[in-house]
C-alpha positions in Angstrom: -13.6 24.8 -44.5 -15.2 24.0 -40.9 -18.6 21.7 -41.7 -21.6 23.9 -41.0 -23.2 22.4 -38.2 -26.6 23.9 -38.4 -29.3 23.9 -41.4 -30.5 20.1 -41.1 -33.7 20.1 -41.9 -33.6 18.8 -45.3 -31.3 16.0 -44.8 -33.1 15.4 -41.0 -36.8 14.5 -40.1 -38.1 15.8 -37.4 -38.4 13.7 -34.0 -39.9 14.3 -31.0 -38.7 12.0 -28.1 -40.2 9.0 -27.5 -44.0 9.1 -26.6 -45.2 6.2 -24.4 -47.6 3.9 -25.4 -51.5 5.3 -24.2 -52.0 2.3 -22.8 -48.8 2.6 -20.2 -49.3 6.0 -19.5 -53.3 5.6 -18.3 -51.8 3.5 -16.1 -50.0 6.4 -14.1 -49.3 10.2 -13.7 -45.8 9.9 -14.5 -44.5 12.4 -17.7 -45.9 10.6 -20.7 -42.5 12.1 -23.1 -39.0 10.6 -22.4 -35.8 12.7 -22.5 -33.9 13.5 -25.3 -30.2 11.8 -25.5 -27.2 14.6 -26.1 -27.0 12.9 -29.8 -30.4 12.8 -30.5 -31.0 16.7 -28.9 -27.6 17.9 -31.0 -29.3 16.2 -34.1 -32.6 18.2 -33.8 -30.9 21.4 -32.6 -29.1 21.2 -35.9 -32.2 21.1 -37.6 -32.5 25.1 -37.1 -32.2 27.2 -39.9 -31.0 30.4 -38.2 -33.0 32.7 -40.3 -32.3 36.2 -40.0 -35.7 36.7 -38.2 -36.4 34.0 -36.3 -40.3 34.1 -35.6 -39.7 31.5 -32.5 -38.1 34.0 -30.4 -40.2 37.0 -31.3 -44.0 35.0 -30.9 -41.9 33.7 -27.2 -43.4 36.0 -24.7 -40.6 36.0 -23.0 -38.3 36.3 -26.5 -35.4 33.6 -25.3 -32.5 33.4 -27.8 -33.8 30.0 -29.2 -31.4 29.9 -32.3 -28.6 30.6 -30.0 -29.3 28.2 -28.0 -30.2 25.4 -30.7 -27.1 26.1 -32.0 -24.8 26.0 -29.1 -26.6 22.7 -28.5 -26.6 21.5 -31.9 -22.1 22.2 -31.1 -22.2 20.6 -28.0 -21.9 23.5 -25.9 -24.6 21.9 -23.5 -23.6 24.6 -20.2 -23.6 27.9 -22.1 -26.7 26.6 -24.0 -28.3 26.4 -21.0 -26.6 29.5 -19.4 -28.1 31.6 -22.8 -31.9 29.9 -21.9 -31.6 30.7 -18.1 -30.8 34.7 -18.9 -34.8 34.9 -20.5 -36.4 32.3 -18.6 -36.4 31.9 -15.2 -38.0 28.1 -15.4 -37.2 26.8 -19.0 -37.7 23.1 -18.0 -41.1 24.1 -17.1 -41.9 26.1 -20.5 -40.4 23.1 -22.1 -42.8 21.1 -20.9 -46.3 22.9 -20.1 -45.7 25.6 -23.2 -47.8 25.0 -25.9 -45.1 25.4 -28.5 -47.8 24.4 -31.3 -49.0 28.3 -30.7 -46.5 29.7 -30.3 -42.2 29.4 -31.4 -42.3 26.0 -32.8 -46.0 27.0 -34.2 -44.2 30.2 -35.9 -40.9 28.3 -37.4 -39.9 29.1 -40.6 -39.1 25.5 -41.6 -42.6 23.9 -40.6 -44.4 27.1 -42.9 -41.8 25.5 -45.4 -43.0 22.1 -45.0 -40.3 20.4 -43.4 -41.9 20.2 -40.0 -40.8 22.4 -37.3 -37.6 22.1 -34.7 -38.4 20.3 -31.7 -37.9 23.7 -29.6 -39.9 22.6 -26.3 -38.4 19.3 -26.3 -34.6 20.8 -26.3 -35.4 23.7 -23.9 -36.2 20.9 -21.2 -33.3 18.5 -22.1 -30.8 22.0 -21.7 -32.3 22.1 -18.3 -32.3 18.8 -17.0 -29.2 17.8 -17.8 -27.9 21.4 -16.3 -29.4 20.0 -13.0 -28.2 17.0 -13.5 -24.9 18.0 -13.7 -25.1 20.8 -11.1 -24.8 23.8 -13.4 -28.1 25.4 -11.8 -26.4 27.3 -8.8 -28.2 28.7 -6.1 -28.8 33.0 -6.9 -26.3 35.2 -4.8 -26.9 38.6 -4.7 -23.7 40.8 -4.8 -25.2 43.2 -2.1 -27.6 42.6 0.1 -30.0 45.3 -0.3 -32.5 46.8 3.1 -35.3 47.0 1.0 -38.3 44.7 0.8 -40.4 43.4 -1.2 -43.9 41.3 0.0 -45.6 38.6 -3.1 -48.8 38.0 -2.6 -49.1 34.3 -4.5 -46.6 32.0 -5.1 -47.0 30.9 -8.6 -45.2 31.2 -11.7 -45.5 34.8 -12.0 -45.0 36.0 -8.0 -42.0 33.1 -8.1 -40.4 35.0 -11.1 -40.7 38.0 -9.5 -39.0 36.6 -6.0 -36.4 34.7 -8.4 -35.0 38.4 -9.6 -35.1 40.5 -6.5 -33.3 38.2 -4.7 -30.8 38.1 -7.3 -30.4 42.0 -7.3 -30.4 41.8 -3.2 -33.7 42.8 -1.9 -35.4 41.0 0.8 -38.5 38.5 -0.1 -41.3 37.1 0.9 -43.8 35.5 -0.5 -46.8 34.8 1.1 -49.8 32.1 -0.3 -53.1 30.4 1.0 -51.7 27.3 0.2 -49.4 24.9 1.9 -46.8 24.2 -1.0 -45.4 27.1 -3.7 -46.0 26.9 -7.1 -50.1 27.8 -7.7 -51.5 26.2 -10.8 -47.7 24.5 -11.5 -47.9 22.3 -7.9 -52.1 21.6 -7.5 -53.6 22.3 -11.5 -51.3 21.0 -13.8 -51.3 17.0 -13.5 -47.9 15.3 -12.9 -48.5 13.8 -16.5 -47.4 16.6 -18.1 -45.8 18.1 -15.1 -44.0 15.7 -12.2 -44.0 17.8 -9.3 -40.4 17.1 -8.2 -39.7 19.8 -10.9 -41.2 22.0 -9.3 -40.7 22.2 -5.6 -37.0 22.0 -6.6 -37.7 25.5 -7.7 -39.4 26.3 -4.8 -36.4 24.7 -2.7 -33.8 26.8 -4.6 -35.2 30.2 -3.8 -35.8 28.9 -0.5 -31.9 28.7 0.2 -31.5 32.0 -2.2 -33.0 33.6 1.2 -36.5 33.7 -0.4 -39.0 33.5 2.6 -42.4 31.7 2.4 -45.2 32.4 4.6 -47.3 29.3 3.7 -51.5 28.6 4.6 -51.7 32.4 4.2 -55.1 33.6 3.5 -54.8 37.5 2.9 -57.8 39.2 4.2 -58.4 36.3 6.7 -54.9 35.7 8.3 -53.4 38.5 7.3 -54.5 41.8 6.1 -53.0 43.7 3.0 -52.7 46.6 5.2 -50.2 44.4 7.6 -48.5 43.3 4.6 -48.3 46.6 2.8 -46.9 48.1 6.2 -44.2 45.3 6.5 -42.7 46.0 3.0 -41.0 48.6 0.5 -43.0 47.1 -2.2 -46.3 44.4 -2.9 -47.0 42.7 -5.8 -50.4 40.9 -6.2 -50.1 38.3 -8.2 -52.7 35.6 -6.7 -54.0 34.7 -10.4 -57.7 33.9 -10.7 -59.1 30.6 -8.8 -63.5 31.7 -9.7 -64.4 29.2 -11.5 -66.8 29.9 -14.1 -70.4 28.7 -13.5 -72.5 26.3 -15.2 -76.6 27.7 -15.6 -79.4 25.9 -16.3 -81.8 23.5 -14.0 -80.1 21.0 -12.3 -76.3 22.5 -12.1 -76.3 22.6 -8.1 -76.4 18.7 -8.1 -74.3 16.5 -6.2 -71.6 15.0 -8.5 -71.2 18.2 -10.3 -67.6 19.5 -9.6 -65.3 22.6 -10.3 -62.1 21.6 -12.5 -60.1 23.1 -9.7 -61.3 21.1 -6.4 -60.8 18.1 -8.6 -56.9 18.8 -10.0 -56.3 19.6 -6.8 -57.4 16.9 -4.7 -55.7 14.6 -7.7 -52.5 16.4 -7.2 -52.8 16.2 -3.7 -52.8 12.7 -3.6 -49.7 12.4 -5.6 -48.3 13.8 -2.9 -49.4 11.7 -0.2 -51.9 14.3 1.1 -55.5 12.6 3.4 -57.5 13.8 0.9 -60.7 13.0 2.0 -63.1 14.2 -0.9 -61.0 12.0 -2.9 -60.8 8.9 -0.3 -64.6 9.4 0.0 -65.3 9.0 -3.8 -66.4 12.6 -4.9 -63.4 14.2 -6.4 -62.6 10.5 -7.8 -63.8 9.5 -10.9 -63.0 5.7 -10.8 -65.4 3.4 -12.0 -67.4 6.6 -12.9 -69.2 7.5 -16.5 -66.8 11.3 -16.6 -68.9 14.1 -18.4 -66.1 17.1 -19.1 -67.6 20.5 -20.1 -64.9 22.8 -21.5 -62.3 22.8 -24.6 -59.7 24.7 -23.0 -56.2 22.8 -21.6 -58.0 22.7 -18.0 -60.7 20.7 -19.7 -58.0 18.4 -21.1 -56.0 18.1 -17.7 -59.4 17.0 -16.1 -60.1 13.9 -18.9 -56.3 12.6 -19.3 -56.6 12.8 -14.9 -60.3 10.9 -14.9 -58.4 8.1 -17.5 -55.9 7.2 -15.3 -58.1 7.4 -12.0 -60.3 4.0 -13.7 -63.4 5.8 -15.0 -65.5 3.8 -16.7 -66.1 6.3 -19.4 -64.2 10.0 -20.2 -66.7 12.4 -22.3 -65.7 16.1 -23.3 -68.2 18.4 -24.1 -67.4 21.9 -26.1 -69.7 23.9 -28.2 -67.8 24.4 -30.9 -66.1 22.6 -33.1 -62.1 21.2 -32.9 -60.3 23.8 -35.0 -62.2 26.3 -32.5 -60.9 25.3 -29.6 -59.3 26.9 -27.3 -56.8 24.4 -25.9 -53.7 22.7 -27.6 -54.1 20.1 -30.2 -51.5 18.1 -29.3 -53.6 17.9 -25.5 -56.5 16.9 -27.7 -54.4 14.2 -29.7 -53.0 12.8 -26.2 -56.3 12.5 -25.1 -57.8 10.8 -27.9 -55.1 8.3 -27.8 -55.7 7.4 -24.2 -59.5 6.8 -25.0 -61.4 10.0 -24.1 -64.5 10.8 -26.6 -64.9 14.3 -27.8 -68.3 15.5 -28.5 -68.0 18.3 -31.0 -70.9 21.4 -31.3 -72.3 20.1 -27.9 -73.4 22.3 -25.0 -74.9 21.4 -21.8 -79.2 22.8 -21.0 -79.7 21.0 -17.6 -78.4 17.7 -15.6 -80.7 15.5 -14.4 -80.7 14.2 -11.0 -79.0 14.3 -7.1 -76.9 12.8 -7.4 -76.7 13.4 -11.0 -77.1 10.8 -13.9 -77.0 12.7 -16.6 -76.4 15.6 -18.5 -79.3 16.7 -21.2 -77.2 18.1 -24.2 -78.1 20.5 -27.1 -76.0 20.1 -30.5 -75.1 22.9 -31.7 -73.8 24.6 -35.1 -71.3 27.2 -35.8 -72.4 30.8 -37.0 -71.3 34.0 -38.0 -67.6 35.4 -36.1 -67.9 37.2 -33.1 -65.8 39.9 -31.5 -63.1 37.6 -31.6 -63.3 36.3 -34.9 -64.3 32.6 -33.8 -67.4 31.7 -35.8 -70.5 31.6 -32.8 -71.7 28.4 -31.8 -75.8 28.5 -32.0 -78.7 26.2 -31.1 -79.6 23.6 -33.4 -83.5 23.3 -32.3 -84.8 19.3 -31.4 -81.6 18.3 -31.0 -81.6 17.4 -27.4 -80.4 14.1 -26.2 -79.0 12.9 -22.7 -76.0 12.0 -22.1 -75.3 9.6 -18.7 -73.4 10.6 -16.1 -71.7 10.3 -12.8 -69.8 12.7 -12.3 -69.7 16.4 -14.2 -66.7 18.3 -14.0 -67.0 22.3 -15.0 -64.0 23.3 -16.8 -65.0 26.6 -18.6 -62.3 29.1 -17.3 -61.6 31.5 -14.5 -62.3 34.4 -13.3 -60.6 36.6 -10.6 -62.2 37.0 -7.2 -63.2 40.4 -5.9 -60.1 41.7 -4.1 -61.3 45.1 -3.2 -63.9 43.7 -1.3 -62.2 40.9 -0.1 -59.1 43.0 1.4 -60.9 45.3 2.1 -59.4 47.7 -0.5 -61.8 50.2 -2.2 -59.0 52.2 -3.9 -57.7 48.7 -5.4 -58.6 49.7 -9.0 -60.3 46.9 -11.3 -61.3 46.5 -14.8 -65.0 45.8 -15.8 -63.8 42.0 -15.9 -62.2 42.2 -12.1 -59.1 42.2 -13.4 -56.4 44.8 -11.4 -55.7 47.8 -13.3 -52.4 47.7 -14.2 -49.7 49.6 -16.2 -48.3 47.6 -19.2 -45.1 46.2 -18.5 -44.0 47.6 -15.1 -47.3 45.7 -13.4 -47.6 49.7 -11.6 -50.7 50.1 -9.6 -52.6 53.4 -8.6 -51.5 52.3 -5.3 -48.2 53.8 -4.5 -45.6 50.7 -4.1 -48.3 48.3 -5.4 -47.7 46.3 -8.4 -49.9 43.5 -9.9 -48.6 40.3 -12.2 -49.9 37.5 -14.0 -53.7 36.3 -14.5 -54.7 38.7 -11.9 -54.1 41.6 -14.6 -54.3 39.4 -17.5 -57.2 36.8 -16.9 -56.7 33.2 -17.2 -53.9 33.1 -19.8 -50.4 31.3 -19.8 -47.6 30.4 -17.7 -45.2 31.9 -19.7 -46.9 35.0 -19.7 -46.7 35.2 -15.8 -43.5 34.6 -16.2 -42.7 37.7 -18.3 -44.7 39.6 -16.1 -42.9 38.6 -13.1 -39.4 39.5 -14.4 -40.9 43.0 -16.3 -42.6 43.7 -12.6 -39.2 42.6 -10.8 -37.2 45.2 -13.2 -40.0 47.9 -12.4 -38.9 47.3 -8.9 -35.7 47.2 -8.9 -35.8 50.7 -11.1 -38.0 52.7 -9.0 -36.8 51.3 -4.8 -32.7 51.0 -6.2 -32.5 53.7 -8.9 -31.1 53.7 -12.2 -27.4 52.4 -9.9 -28.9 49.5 -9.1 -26.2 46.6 -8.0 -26.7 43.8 -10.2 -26.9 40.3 -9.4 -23.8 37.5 -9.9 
């Protein structure tokens, strides 16, 4: 009888690669997880249990055939492991490392609601597709036919690079046009090269490139271009510029110097990791060293913002979130990270006013955690005399995003928006009420997840594909 290779998890602990130690990794912005080796990934891929229903794939926005793939790892069938992630997933070594997998498939295994702690499913997904570039099993798209039709992308990140990643691959014509000078969005200047190197990345960026993908880079639409020229020049447009308004901060004192949107801050950090003049950061005000770091905000921006002010020499990291840890928004394991590198978390906190221009300080109210709200999240409220100040140099505003007025900006009345800003959208397809116009991503969704413009991007690119080829469509090699 052949041994069964799967159904470890008894006999098998589970192990996430090697972590390194905080005080090494403050010291840099290099990944802070090493890679798996093959015997040690096959040995966790073998912890699966292949359960009939397996809750990883179906709580995956995208639904990738994780047992399949455990398994064929687990047998050390490395290339059509990695061929069975890449048919879901157009960048699974960038889920596998941004994902929070706590929420979501390794959050929902049956074996960690059983007590035996869950398969490292992130961890695997970006060994599979490593090692596949590594060995040169990642092969540039060729379409079968090349197709007349076009297609314009307006915002190169996750979800708009999804999107371009498919047409090509069923033959249409792309371009992809963006207000910055490198693809990518969030993936290239938000997410910090801790948890993200940025080699990863513009590979991506570089493979569509030779795929035929065209980039029209330092592309401002409604300044440099107008959505009317664009919309003329293609078959198809898909707006998927996510959402770059940053919430704001009330109360007296919140248009001091030193107080600083989450975003200008990534990305001058990013910027410097790629050898950018950044001269807000070469200056000192997007820097936090040998600064007291005030942090307002518990989602995973919050906690890109205090792991970057660590390792930039701050004197002192504070986060401030008004409610309490098993509230927040962001992922544990970002909180546990953060801890361990030496920020402080201050619990039921919430920011009144900031004293001071340049500011010094922030005057803080404690708070206390109510009835739920629409949500179900218990409401923080005031807890009266508790005020206190809390010093500070620099105060970075990481409460969320919201999208920017596009109508107005394009100059696009008929550009239908939700009561948030958000572009109205059919469910799935990404189908405007403009004809040929399709949205994708946070634009539609609000600030949510990469993987999520990732399954847009790919359900959009399908739409596409459906309604400019027709049911005969020529699919890709």
């Amino acid at each position: 009888m052949a041994k069964q290779p799967m159904l470890k998890f008894v006999q098998t602990a589970r192990e996430m690669p090697e972590k390194r130690g905080a005080e090494t990794r403050r010291e840099d912005f290099q990944e802070i997880y090493a890679e798996y080796a093959r015997a040690k990934a096959e040995e966790q891929s073998a912890r699966c249990s292949q359960c009939g229903v397996p809750y990883c794939q179906s709580h995956c926005p995208l639904h990738n055939n994780i047992p399949d793939w455990l398994r064929l790892t687990a047998t050390g069938r490395l290339r059509e492991a990695y061929e069975v992630s890449q048919a879901t997933n157009t960048f699974p070594e960038i889920c596998g490392r941004i994902c929070p997998q706590d929420r979501l498939c390794e959050g929902n295994c049956v074996i960690e609601q059983s007590g035996h702690g869950t398969v490292t499913i992130g961890a695997v997904e970006k060994y599979i597709t490593d090692t596949a570039w590594e060995e040169g099993w990642v092969e540039i798209p060729k379409p079968a036919v090349e197709r007349s039709e076009s297609v314009g992308i307006i915002g190169g990140g996750p979800g708009g690079l999804a999107a371009a990643d498919m047409l090509r691959r069923a033959g249409f014509q792309v371009t992809i046009y963006d207000r910055y000078d490198r693809a990518g969005g969030l993936l290239t200047y938000g997410i910090p090269g801790f948890k993200l190197e940025k080699p990863v990345v513009m590979r991506r960026n570089e493979q569509l490139e030779k795929a035929g993908v065209r980039f029209v880079m330092n592309c401002s639409v409604g300044e440099d271009m107008s959505f009317d020229e664009i919309r003329a020049q293609h078959d198809a447009v898909i707006i998927a510029t996510g959402v770059y308004k940053s919430r704001d901060l009330p109360g007296p004192g919140a248009g001091a110097t030193g107080i600083e949107r989450a975003i200008d801050y990534l990305t001058a950090s990013n910027r410097k990791s790629f050898g950018d003049s950044v001269p807000e950061f070469d200056e000192g005000r997007l820097n936090a060293e040998g600064k007291r770091v005030v942090v307002i905000g518990g989602g995973d921006t919050a906690m890109d913002c205090v792991r970057t002010a660590i390792r930039q020499g701050a004197t002192s990291v504070k986060c401030l979130y008004r409610r309490d840890r098993a509230n927040m928004p962001g992922s544990q394991r970002e909180v546990q990270n953060a801890e361990e590198e030496g920020v402080q978390f201050e619990w039921l906190t919430a920011p009144v006013a900031f004293k001071g221009d340049p500011v010094n300080a922030v005057v803080v109210q404690k708070m206390r955690l109510g009835a739920p709200d629409a949500t179900g999240r218990q409401s923080p409220e005031v807890i009266e005399g508790s005020e206190y100040d809390e010093p500070a140099d620099l105060v970075i505003k990481a409460l969320g995003f919201e999208p920017e007025d596009l109508p107005k900006l394009w100059g696009q009345p008929e550009l239908a928006v939700t009561r948030w800003g958000t572009v109205k959208a059919e469910f799935t397809t990404g189908r405007t009420d403009l004809p040929g116009v399709y949205a994708v991503g946070d634009i539609v969704r609000g600030a949510s997840l990469v993987v999520w413009a990732i399954r847009d991007g790919r359900d959009c690119a399908e739409a596409i594909i459906a309604d400019l080829a027709g049911a005969g469509s020529v699919a890709a090699e």
